[in-house]
C-alpha positions as CSV (number, residue, x, y, z in Angstrom):
1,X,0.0,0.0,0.0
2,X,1.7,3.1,-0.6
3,X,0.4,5.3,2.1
4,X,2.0,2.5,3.9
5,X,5.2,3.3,2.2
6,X,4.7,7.1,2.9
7,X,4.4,6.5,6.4
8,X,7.6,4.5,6.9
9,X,9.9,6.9,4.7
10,X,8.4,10.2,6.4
11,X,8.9,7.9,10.1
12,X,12.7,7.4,8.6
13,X,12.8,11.2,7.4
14,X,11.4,12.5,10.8
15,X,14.2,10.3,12.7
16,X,16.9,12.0,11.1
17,X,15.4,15.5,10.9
18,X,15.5,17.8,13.6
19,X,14.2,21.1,14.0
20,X,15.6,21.4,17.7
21,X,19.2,21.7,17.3
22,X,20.3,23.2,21.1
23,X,21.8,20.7,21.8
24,X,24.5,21.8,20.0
25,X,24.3,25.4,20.7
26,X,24.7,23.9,24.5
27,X,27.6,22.0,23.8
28,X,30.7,23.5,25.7
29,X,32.9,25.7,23.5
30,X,30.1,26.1,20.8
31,X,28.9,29.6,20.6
32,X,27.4,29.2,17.2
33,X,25.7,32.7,16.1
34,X,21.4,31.3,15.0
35,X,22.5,31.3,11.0
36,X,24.9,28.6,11.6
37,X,22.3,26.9,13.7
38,X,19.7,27.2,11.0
39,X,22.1,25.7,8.7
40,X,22.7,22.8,10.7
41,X,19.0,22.8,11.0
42,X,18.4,22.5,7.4
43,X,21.2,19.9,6.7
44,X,19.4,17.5,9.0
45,X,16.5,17.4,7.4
46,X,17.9,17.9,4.4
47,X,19.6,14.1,5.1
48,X,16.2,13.1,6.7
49,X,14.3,13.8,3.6
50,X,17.3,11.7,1.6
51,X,16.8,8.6,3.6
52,X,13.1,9.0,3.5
53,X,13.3,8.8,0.0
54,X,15.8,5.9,0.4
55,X,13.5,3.6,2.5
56,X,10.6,4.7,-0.2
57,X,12.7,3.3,-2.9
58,X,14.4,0.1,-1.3
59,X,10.4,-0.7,-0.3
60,X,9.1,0.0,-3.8
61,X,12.5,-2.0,-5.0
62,X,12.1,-5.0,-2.9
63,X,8.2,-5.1,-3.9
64,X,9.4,-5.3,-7.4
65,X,11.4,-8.1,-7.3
66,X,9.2,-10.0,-4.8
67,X,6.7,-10.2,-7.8
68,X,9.3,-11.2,-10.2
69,X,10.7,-14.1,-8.3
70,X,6.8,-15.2,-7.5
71,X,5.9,-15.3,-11.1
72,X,9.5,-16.8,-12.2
73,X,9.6,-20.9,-13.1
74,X,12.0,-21.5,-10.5
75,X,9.7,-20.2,-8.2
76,X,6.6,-22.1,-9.4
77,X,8.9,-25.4,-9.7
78,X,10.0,-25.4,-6.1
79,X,6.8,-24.7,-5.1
80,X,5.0,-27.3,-6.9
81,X,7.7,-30.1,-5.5
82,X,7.2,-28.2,-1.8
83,X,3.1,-28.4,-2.4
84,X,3.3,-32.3,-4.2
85,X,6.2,-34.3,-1.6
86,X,6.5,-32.1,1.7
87,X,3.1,-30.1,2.3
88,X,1.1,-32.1,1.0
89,X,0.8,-35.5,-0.3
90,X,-0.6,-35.5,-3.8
91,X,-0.5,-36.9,-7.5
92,X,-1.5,-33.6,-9.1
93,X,-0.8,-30.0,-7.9
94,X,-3.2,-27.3,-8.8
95,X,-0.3,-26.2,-11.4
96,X,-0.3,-29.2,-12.8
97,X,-3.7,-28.9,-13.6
98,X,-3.1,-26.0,-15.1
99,X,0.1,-27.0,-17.9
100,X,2.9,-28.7,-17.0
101,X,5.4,-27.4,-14.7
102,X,9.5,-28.3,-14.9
103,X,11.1,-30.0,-12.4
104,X,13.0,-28.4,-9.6
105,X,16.8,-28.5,-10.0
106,X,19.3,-28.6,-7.4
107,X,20.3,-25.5,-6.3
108,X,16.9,-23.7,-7.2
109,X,16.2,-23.2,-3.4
110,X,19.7,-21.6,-3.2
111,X,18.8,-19.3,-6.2
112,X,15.4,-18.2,-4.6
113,X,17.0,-17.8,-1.6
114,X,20.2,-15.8,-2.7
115,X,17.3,-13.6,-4.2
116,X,15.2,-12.8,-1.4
117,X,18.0,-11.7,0.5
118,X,18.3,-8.3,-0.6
119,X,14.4,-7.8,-0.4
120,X,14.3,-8.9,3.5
121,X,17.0,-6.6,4.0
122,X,15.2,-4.0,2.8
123,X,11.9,-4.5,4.0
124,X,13.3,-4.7,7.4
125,X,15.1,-1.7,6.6
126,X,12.0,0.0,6.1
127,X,10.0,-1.2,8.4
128,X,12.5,-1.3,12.1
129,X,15.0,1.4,10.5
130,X,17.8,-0.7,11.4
131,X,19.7,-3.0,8.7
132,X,20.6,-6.5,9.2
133,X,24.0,-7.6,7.3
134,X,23.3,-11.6,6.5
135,X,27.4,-11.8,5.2
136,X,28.5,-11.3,8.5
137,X,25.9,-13.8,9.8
138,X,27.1,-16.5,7.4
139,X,30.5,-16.0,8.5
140,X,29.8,-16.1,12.5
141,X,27.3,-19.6,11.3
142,X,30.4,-20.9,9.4
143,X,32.7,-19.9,12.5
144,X,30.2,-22.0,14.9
145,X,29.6,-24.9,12.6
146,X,33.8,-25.0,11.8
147,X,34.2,-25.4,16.1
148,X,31.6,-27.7,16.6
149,X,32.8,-30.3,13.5
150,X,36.5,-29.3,14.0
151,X,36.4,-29.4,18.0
152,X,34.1,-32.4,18.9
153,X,34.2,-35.9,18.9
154,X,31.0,-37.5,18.2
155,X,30.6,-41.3,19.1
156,X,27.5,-43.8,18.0
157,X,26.5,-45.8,21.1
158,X,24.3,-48.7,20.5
């Protein structure tokens, strides 16, 4: 919805803008004359409005290619295997039905997901205002993994 979108980027703008800047003028050792102030004052929201208009896009963006992966054949394949083997059990999915649908290939999940990476990043952007970087958590996961398989001994009892 884009009102929705409007709200979030003027939320994002109105974090970063601010029309009080005394703090500043109440700093020790600043005696800035009220132009300078109004300058600082303008900058700010200046930058607010540019990350407003950030979060706008990045939404607008990620909605984008949300749509294109959903109406993709790599989507519709895994899906079909996730609705016919794992979901559900069944003979014929409703795309199926519909024409025939090409098999899901190894490594389509990884595609998909490799995708929808950079849209959760920036919907949660957009929505908390804070980022999330999943490089680093892939790096702190391979760390973990690499001192549980590399540091424990596992035995089989029977």
């Amino acid at each position: 919805d884009a009102q929705i979108i409007d709200l979030l980027a003027e939320e994002t703008a109105s974090y970063w803008s601010h029309s009080d800047v005394s703090w500043l003028a109440a700093t020790p050792g600043a005696d800035l004359p009220p132009p300078v102030l109004e300058a600082l004052r303008e900058t700010e929201n200046e930058f607010g409005r540019q990350q407003g208009d950030k979060v706008r896009a990045g939404l607008h963006d990620a909605i984008s290619a949300s749509r294109t992966i959903v109406a993709s054949a790599k989507y519709a394949s895994v899906m079909n295997l996730r609705n016919k083997h794992l979901a559900h059990s069944l003979s014929q999915t409703i795309r199926e039905k519909a024409g025939p649908v090409a098999p899901m290939r190894y490594g389509d999940e990884r595609d998909l997901l490799e995708q929808s990476l950079p849209i959760v990043q920036a919907l949660y952007s957009g929505v908390s205002g804070a980022g999330f970087d999943f490089s680093e958590s892939r790096d702190m996961d391979r760390q973990h993994a690499g001192a549980l398989w590399n540091g424990c001994k596992f035995e089989v009892l029977e």
